[in-house]
C-alpha positions in Angstrom: 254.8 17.7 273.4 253.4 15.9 270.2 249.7 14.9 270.3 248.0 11.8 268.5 244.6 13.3 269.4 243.6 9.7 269.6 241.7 10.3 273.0 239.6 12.7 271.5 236.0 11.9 270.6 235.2 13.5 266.6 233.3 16.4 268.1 236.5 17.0 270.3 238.4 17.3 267.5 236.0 19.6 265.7 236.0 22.4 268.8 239.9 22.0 268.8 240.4 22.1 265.1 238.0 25.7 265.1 240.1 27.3 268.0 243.3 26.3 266.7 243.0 27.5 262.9 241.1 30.7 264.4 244.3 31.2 266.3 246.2 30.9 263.3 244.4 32.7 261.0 242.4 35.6 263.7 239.3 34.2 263.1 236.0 33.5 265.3 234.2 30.1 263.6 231.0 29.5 264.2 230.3 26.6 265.4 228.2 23.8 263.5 226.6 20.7 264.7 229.1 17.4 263.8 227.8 14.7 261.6 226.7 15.6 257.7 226.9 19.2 258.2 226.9 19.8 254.3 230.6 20.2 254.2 231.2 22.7 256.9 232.2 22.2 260.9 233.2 25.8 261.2 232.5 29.3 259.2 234.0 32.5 259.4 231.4 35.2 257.3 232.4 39.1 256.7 231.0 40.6 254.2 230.2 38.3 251.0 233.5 36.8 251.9 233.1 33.3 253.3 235.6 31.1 255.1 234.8 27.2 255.7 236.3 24.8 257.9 235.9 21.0 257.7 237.8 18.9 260.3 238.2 14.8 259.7 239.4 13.5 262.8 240.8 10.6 261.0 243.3 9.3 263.1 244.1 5.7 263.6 242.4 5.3 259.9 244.5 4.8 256.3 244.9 7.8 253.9 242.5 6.1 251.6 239.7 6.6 253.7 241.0 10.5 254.4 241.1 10.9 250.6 237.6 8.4 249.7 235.7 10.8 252.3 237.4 14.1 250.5 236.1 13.1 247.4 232.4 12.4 248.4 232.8 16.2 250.0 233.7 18.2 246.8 230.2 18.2 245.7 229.8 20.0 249.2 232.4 22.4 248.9 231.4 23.7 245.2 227.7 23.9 246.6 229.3 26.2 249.8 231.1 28.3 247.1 233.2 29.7 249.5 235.6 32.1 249.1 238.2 29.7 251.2 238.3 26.5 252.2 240.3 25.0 255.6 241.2 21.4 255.9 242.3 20.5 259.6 242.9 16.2 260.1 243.9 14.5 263.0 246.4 12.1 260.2 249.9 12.7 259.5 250.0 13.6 256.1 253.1 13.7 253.2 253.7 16.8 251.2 252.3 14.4 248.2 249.3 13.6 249.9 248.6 17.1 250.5 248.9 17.9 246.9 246.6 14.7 246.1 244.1 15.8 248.4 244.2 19.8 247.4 242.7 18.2 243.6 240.1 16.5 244.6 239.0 19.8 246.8 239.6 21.8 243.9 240.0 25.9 243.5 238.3 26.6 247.3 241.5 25.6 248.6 243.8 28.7 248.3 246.9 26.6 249.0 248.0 23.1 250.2 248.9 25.0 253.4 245.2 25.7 254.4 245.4 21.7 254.8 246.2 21.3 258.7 247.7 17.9 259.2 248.6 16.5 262.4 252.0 18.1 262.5 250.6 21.1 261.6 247.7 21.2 264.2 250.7 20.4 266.9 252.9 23.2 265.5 249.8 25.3 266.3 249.2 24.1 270.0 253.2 25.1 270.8 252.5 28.6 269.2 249.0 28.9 271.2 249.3 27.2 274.5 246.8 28.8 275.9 244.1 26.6 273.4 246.2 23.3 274.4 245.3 24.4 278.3 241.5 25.6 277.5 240.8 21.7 276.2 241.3 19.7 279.1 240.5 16.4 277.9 243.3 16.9 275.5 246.1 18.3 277.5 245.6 15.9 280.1 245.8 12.7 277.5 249.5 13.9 276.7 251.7 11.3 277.5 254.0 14.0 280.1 250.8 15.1 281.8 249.0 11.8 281.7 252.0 10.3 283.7 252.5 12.8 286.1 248.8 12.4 287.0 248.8 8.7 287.1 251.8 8.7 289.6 249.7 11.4 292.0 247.0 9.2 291.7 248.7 6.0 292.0 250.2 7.7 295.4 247.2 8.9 296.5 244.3 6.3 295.6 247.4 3.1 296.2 245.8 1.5 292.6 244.9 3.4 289.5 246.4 2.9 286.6 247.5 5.1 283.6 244.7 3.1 281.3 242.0 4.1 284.1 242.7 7.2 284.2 243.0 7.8 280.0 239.6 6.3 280.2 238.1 8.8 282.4 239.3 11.8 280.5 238.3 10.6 277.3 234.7 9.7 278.7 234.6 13.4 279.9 232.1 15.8 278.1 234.0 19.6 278.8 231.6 21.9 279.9 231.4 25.1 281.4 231.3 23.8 285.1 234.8 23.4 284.4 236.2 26.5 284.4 233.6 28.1 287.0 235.1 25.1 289.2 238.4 26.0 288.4 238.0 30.5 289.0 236.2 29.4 292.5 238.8 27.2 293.5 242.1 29.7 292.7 239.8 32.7 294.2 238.4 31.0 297.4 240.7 28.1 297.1 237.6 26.1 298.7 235.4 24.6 295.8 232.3 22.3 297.1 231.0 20.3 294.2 227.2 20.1 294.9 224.6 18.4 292.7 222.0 15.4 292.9 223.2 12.0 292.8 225.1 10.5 289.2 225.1 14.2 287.7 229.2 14.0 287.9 230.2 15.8 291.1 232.9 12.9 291.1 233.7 13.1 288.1 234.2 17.0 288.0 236.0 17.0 291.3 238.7 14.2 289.4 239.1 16.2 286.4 239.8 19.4 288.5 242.7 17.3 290.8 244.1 15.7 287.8 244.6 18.8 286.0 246.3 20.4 289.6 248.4 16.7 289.6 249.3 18.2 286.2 250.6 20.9 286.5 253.1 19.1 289.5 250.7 19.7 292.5 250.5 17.1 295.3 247.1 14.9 295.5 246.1 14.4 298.9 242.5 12.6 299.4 241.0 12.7 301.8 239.1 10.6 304.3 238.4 12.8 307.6 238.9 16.7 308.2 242.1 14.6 311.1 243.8 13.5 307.9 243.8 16.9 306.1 245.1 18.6 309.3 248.0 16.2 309.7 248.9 16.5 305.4 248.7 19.9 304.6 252.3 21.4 304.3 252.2 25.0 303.5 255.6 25.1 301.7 254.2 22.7 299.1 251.7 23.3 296.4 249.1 20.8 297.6 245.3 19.9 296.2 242.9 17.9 298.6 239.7 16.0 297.6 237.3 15.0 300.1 234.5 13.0 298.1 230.9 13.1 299.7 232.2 14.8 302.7 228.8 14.6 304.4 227.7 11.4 303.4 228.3 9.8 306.3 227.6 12.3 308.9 224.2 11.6 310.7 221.8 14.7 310.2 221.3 16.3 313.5 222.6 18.4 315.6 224.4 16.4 317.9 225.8 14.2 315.2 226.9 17.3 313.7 228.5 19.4 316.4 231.8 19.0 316.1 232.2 17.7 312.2 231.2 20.9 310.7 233.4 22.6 313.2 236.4 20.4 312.2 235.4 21.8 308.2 235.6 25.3 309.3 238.3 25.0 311.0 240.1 23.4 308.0 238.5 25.4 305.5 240.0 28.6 307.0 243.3 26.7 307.4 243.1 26.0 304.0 242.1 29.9 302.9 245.0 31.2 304.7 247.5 28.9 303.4 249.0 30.2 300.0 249.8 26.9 298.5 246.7 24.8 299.3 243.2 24.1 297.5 240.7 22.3 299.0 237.6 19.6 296.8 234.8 18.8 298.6 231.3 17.1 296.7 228.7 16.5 298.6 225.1 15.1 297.8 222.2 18.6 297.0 219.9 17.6 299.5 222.5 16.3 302.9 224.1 19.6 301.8 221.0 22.0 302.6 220.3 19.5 305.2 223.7 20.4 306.8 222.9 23.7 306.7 219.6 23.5 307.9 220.7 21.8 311.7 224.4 23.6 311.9 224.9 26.2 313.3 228.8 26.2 311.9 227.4 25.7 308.0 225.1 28.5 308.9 227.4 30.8 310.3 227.6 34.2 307.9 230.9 35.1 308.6 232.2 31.6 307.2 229.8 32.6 303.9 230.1 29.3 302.3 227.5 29.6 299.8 230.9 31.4 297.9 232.7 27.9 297.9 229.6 26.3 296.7 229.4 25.0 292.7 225.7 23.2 291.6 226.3 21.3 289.0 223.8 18.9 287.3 222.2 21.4 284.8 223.4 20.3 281.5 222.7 21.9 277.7 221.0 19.7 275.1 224.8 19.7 273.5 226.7 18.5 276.5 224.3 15.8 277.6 224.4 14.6 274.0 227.9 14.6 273.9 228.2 12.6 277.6 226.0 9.7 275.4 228.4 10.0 272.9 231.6 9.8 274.9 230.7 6.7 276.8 229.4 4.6 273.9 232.7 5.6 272.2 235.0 5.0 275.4 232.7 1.6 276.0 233.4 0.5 272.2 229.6 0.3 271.7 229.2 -2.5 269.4 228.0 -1.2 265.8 224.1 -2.8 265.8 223.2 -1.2 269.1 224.3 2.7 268.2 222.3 1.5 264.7 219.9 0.6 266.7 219.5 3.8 269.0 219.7 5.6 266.0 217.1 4.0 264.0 215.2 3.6 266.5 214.4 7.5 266.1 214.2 8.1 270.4 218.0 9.5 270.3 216.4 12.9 271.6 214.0 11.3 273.6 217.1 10.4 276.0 218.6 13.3 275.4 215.9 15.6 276.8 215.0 13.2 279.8 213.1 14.7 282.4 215.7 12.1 284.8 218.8 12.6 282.5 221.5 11.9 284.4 225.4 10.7 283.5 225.5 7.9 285.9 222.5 6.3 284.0 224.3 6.7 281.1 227.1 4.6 282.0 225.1 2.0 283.3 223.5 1.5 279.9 226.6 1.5 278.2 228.4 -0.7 280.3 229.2 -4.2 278.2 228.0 -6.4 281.1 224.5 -4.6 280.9 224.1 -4.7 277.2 224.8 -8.6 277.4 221.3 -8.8 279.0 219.7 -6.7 276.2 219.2 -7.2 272.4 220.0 -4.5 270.1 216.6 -4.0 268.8 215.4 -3.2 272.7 218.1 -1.2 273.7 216.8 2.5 273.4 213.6 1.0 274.8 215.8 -0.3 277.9 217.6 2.8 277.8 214.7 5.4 278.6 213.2 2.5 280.7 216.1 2.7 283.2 215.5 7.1 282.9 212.1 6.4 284.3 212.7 4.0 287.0 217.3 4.3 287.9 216.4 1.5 290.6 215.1 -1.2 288.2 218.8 -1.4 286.8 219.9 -2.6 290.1 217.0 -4.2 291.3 216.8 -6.6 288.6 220.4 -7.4 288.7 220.0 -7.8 292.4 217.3 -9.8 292.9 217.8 -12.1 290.2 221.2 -12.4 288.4 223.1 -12.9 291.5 222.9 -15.9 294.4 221.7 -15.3 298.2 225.2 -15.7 299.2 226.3 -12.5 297.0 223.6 -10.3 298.7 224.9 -11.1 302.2 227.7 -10.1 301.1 226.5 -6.3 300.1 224.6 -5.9 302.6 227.8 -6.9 304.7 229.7 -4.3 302.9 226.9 -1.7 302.5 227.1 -1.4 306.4 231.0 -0.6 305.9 233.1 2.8 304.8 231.9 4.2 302.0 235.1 4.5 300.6 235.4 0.7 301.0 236.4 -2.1 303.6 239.7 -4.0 304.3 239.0 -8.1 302.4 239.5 -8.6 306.5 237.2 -6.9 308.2 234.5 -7.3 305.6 235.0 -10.9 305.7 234.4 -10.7 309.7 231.6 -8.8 309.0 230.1 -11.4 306.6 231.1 -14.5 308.7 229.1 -12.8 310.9 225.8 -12.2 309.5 226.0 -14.2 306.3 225.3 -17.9 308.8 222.8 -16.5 310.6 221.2 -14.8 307.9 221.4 -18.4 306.3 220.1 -20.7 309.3 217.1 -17.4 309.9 215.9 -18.5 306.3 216.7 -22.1 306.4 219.0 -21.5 303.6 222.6 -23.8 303.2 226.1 -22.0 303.4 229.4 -22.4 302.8 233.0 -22.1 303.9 234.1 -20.8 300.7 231.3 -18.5 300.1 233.0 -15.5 300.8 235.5 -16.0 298.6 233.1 -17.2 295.6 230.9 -14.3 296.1 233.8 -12.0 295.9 234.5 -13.6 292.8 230.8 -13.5 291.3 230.3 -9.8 292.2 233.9 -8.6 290.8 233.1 -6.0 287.9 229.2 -6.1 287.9 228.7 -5.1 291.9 232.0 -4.7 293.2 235.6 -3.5 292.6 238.9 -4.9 294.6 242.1 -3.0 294.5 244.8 -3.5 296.7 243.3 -5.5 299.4 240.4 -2.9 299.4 236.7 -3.8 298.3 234.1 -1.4 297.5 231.0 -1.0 295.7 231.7 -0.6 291.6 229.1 2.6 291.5 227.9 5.0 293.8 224.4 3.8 292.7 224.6 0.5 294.2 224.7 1.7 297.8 221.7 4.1 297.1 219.8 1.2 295.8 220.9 -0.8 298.6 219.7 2.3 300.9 216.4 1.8 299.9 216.1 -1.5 299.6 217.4 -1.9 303.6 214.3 0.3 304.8 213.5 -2.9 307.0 213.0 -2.6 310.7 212.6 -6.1 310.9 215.6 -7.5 308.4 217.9 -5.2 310.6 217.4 -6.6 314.0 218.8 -9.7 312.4 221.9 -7.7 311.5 222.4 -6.6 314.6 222.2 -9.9 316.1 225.1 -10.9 314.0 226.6 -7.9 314.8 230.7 -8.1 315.4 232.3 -4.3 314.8 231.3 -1.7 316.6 231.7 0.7 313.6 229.4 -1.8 311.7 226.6 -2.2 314.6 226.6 2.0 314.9 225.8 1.8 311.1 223.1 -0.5 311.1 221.6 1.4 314.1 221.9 4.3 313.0 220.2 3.5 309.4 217.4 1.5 311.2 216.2 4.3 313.9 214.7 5.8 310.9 212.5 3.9 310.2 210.2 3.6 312.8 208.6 5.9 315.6 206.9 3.1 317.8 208.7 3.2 321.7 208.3 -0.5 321.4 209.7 -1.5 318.2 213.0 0.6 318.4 213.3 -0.4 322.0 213.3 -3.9 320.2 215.6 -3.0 317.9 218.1 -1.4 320.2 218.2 -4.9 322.5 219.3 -6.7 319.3 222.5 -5.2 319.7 223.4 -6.9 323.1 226.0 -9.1 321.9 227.8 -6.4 320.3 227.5 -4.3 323.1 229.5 -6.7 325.6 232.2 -7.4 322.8 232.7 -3.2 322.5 234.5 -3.9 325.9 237.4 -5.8 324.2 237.6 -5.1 320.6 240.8 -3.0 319.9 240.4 0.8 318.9 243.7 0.6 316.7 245.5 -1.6 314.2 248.5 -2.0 312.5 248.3 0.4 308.4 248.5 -2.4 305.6 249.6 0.6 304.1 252.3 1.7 306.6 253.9 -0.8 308.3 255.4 1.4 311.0 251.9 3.1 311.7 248.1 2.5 312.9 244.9 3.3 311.7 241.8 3.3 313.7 240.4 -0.2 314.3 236.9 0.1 315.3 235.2 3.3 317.4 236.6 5.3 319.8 235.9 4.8 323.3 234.0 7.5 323.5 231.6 6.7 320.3 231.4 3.6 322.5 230.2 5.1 325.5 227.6 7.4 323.3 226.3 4.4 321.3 225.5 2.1 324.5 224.0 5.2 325.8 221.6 5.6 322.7 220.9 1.6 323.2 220.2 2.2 326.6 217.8 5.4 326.0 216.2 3.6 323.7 215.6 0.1 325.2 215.8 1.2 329.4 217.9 -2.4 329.2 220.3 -2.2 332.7 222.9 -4.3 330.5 223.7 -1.2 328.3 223.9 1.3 331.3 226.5 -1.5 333.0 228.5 -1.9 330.0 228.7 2.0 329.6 230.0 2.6 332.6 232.2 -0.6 332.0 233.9 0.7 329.5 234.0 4.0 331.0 236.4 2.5 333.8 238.8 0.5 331.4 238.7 2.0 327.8 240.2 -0.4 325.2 243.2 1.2 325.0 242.8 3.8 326.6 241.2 7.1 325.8 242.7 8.6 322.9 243.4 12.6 322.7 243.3 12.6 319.1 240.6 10.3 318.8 238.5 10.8 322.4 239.7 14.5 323.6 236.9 17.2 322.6 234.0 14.4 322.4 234.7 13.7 325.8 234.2 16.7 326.6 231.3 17.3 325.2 229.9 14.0 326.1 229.8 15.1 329.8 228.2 18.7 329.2 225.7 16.9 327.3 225.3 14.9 330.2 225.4 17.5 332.8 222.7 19.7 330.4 220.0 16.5 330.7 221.2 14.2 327.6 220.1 10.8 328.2 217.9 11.8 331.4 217.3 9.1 334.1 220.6 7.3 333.3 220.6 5.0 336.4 224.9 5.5 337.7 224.7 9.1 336.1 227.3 10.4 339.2 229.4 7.5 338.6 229.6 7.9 334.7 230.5 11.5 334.9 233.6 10.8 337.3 234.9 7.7 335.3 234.2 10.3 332.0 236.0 13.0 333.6 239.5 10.8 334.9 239.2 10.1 331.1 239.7 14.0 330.6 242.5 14.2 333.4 244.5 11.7 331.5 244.2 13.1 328.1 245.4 16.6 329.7 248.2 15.0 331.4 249.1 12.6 328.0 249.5 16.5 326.0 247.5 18.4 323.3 247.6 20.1 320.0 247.1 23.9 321.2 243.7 24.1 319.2 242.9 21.3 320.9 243.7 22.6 324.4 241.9 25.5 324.0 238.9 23.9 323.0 238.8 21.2 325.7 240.1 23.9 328.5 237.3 26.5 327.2 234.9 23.9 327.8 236.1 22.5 331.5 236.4 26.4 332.5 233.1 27.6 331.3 230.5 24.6 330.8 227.1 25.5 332.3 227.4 23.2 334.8 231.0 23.0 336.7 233.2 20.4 336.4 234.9 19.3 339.0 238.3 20.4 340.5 240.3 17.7 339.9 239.7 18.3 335.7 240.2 21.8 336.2 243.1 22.0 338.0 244.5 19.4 335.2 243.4 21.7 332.3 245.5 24.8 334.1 248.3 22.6 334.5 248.3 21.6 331.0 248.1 24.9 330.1 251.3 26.3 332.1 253.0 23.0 330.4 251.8 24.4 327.0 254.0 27.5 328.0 256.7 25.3 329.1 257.3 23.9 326.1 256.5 26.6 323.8 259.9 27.1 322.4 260.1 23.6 321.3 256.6 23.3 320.1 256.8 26.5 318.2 260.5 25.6 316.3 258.4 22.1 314.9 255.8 24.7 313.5 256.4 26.1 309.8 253.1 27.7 309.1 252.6 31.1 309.3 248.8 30.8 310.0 249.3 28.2 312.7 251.4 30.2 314.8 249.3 33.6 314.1 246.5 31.4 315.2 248.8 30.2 318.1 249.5 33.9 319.3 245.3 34.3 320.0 245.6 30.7 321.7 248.4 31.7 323.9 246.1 34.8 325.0 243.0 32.7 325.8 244.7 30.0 327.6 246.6 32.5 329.6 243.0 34.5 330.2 242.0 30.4 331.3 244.9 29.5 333.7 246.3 33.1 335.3 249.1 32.9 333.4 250.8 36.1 334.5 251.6 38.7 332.1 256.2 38.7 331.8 255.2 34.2 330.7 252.7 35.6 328.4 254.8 38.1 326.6 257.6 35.8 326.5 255.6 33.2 325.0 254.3 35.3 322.7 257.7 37.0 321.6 259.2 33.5 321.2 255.5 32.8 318.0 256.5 36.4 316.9 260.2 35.7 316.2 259.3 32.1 314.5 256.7 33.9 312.3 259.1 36.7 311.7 261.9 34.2 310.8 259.6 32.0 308.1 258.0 35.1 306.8 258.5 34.8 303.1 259.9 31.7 302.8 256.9 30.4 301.9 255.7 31.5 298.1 252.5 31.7 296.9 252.0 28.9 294.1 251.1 30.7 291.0 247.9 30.0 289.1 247.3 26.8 287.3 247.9 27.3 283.9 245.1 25.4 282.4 241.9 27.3 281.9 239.3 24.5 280.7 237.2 26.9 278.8 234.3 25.3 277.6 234.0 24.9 273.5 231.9 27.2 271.5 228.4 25.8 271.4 226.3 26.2 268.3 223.6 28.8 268.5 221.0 25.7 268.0 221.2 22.1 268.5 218.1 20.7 266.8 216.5 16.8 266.4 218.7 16.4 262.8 222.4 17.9 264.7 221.8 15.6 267.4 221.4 13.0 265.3 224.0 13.7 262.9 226.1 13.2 266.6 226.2 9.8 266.1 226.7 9.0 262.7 230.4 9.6 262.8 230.5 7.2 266.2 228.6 4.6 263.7 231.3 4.5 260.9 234.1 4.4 263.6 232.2 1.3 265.2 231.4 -0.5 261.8 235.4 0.1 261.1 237.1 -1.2 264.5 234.6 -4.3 264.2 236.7 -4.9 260.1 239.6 -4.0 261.5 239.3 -6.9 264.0 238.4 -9.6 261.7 241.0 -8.7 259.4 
């Protein structure tokens, strides 16, 4: 493939031009800080001989500006005296301008073939791949890999373009968290991404799937630990990314129960399959949280502190370079990178005690830099380091119209991974009238759709009938600013979903530990409560016309949040509607969506959860024909065996009827193991199914000749797929980190931007002419 090396930033260029010609020529370059650098971005010494390298990443620009800068560097190069001098350039050049340029260098230059044009410099990646797969940013800017990427991640994400994702890549800053993300991954194949907010978990974790979409793997995001289970496919090289995978998870025990056993369950699924590597990022502090309450997280024989990456900690070089990269990729206007670096407070950034990437591209975001004059920018700029939540809080509270912040705070109560136009628009007819006629404030019928329009690009981003939140940062600023007891009872009043009510109480429980004001709290959510009775559990994929995707909660996340409600307010309502609901699910219970919770539900019950519930006996016998029928409806084997370890040995018995269905279920699992076990082609599924089959026959008295069949009939499958399933071979890309420089001092950093100034001063010509 033939590179333009357009998406690569100067100081790209310069690492790329050092490994490249050292390749060539078996030499180790130092490495030089880019700007004036007195005629040298590289140096070979040995001896009193001397070697130089200068690099001119000059593409896009005219050979009379290649040649004009030449000429101002001969007085350089006869002050270096060295005893050769290398000329790599990012511009095509002609045999005659070669020769024109090897004049005005003069004798340092041995030959014109110690002048590496762009042909030349492309020659040189085909004869050393391995330096075209150690810089990322460039391999994955090549037309072949950047389109194989974009049409993963056009699959995957449903909208993201090849322009998008060109962006991202040439916004990245390589650094060595690349490659130690990469070794973990292919060793472990689990990588969890962990770090503070903004430090570029995300962004890491993208750069890592793009470069496995690369190289031809399948991108599979991820949304639950149910989606990665039904995706992975052993016989195909697949990469999954589950983005703030805790996030969402409520920090406690019970909350926590059976998440983190759903991640390590997949996590060993996913360390036993050859073909499959697994992405997870996940906030510093919900991650030692996690691990704090969970007894799964916790567990030494899991050992996931060897899946774990920090990342955050940055050299003075690469957090220079991440400034850098977005005021270039942003097409920073020439007076404000003047302006930051007259303004002498370049390093002052730089070395921020609250440095932190996702700053960075607030502040070089066009819409922000509207709102700030040149001359104030680097003042604005280590303003927002002191205090992130002034960006958004100004912005917030004054830039934008009551109607938008409904709006927010409608979404902010949604999926972090963003809402359907539809529900968030019931969500905001809901509170957005009643937060209205509360404040004595007009309201519209169009306001939803103008405050959609309004928050497009500075709060918001909508793609494909899909809105969410335009940065991470506005839902943590929304976080904090929702710390209200008292503004929250009003959403719940308005309260329509019951996904969105669970949020909402869930966020405001928090905050207070008066009996009296949650109890207040919790009877805010009447009206919701009654409508949990009818609002459907399932609707038809906008995606997938011939599927369904979960509508609201399950029944039994119903039945568990009018319990809290209950608990928490003693209101009779609540306890009625429970068992309600308990009697008729919407739907039905579900045994994807309701089987082990259920389960657990009723031991928690039996063990003194929710103590003094008024129709406790009746609860438990509505709960537990709720088991029965997910027994009779059929189970994953997993599943069974979770559900019929738990009816079989609970502390406190259940009753006969649900055990006599679990045995039942069992023998049927049995049954139908010859058909269930020809649908399976993973090898570690039915090895896992072989210890299943033993337990549930342990469970149920299976006698000993229907166990061995069974298991003969798991044997022969595995026996039969046995080898037709190859390990994928290693990525090919390394993503080695450039050489830094031994030093990176106040004049180096500042001699960053210089080059970024020229290039800015010469798109803003090239436009008016």
């Amino acid at each position: 493939m033939t590179y333009s090396f357009a998406n690569l930033a100067p100081a790209d260029f310069e690492d790329l031009a050092r490994d490249l010609v050292g390749a060539e020529l078996g030499m180790r370059f130092e490495a030089f800080g880019p700007g004036p650098d007195g005629g040298m971005d590289g140096r070979h010494a040995k001896g009193l001989s001397k070697t130089i390298l200068q690099a001119k990443h000059y593409e896009g620009s005219s050979a009379r500006a290649l040649t004009a800068a030449m000429k101002r560097e001969r007085d350089s190069i006869d002050r270096l005296a060295p005893s050769r001098y290398l000329l790599a350039t990012s511009r095509s050049l002609s045999h005659k301008s070669k020769a024109q340029l090897a004049s005005i260098m003069g004798p340092a230059l041995r030959a014109e073939n110690d002048i590496f044009s762009k042909g030349d410099l492309n020659g040189l990646l085909r004869k050393f791949p391995q330096v075209e797969k150690a810089h990322i940013k460039l391999w994955l800017s090549s037309v072949a890999v950047l389109e194989r990427v974009t049409r993963a991640a056009a699959h995957a994400f449903t909208a993201t373009t090849n322009a998008e994702i060109a962006a991202k890549v040439r916004v990245y800053a390589q650094n060595p968290s690349f490659k130690a993300a990469r070794d973990t991954l292919e060793e472990q194949h689990v990588l969890i991404i962990s770090g503070p907010p903004g430090v570029g978990k995300t962004t890491l974790a993208e750069m890592l799937s793009y470069a496995y979409a690369g190289e031809n793997w399948e991108l599979v995001p991820i949304r639950s630990l149910e989606d990665g289970f039904e995706a992975i496919v052993d016989t195909k090289k697949q990469i999954f990314y589950f983005d703030d995978f805790l996030g969402t998870i409520a920090l406690d025990r019970n909350a926590l129960a059976s998440k983190d056993s759903h991640l390590a369950r997949f996590m060993k699924r996913i360390r036993h399959s050859p073909n499959a590597r697994f992405i997870l990022t996940t906030r510093a502090y919900i991650f030692e949280e996690a691990r704090r309450v969970s007894e799964h997280l916790a567990d030494q024989r899991l050992d996931i502190s060897k899946y774990v990456l920090d990342v955050g900690v940055y050299t003075r070089r690469i957090r220079a370079r991440i400034l850098y990269n977005h005021l270039l990729v942003a097409g920073t206007s020439a007076s404000y990178i003047r302006a930051l670096i007259e303004s002498g407070k370049i390093a002052k950034i730089v070395d921020h005690a609250n440095y932190n990437p996702r700053i960075v591209e607030w502040m070089t975001d066009g819409v922000r830099l509207a709102l700030v004059p040149p001359e104030d920018y680097a003042d604005a700029f280590l303003a927002a380091m002191a205090n992130p939540s002034q960006l958004w809080d100004t912005a917030f509270r004054t830039h934008i119209p009551e109607k938008c912040r409904h709006l927010l705070f409608a979404l902010f109560f949604g999926s972090q991974y963003g809402e359907d136009i539809a529900d968030l628009r019931v969500a905001y007819q809901a509170l957005h009238p009643d937060l209205c006629a509360r404040f004595g404030q007009a309201h519209d019928a169009r306001d939803f759709e103008e405050s959609l329009r309004i928050l497009e690009g500075g709060f918001i981003t909508i793609e494909s009938g899909t809105v969410s939140f335009v940065n991470p940062s506005v839902r943590d600023y929304l976080a904090a600013y929702l710390n209200d007891i008292v503004m929250l009872r009003e959403f719940a009043l308005a309260s329509k979903q019951g996904k969105w009510a669970r949020l909402v109480w869930e966020h405001g429980v928090k905050l207070s530990e008066e009996k009296a004001e949650i109890a207040n709290f919790a009877s805010a959510f009447h009206s919701v409560a009654a409508a949990l009775l009818h609002i459907p559990t399932w609707k038809r994929s906008t995606r997938y016309p011939h599927s369904f995707s979960a509508a609201d909660l399950s029944n039994c996340d119903r039945i568990e949040l009018l319990l809290k409600w209950w608990e928490a307010s003693e209101l009779e309502d609540f306890a009625d509607l429970a068992i309600a609901l308990a009697r008729n699910p919407v739907d039905g219970f579900n045994s994807h969506r309701d089987g082990r919770d259920l389960v657990e539900l009723i031991e928690n019950l039996r063990l003194g959860y929710y103590y003094g519930f008024p129709f406790l006996d009746d609860l438990l016998a509505e709960l537990e024909e709720g088991v029965i029928s997910i027994l009779q409806s059929g189970l994953e084997t997993d599943d069974l065996e979770t559900i019929a370890r738990y009816v079989t040995g609970a502390t406190y018995q259940f009753s006969d009827d649900v055990v006599t269905a679990a045995k039942k279920a069992i023998r049927r699992e049995f049954d139908e193991i010859e058909r269930t076990t020809a649908e399976t082609d993973s090898e570690y599924t039915l090895t896992d199914r072989v210890k299943a089959l033993q337990n549930l026959a342990e469970i149920a008295g299976v006698s000993q000749a229907v166990l061995t069949s069974a298991l003969k009939t798991v044997n022969d499958r595995i026996a039969a797929i046995a080898g037709e399933t190859e390990p994928a071979e290693q990525p090919t890309f390394t993503g080695g980190a450039p050489a830094a420089p031994d030093k990176f001092d106040d004049q180096q950093l500042a001699n960053l931007y210089l080059p970024l100034l020229a290039l800015s001063v010469w798109r803003a010509s090239t436009a008016r002419g």
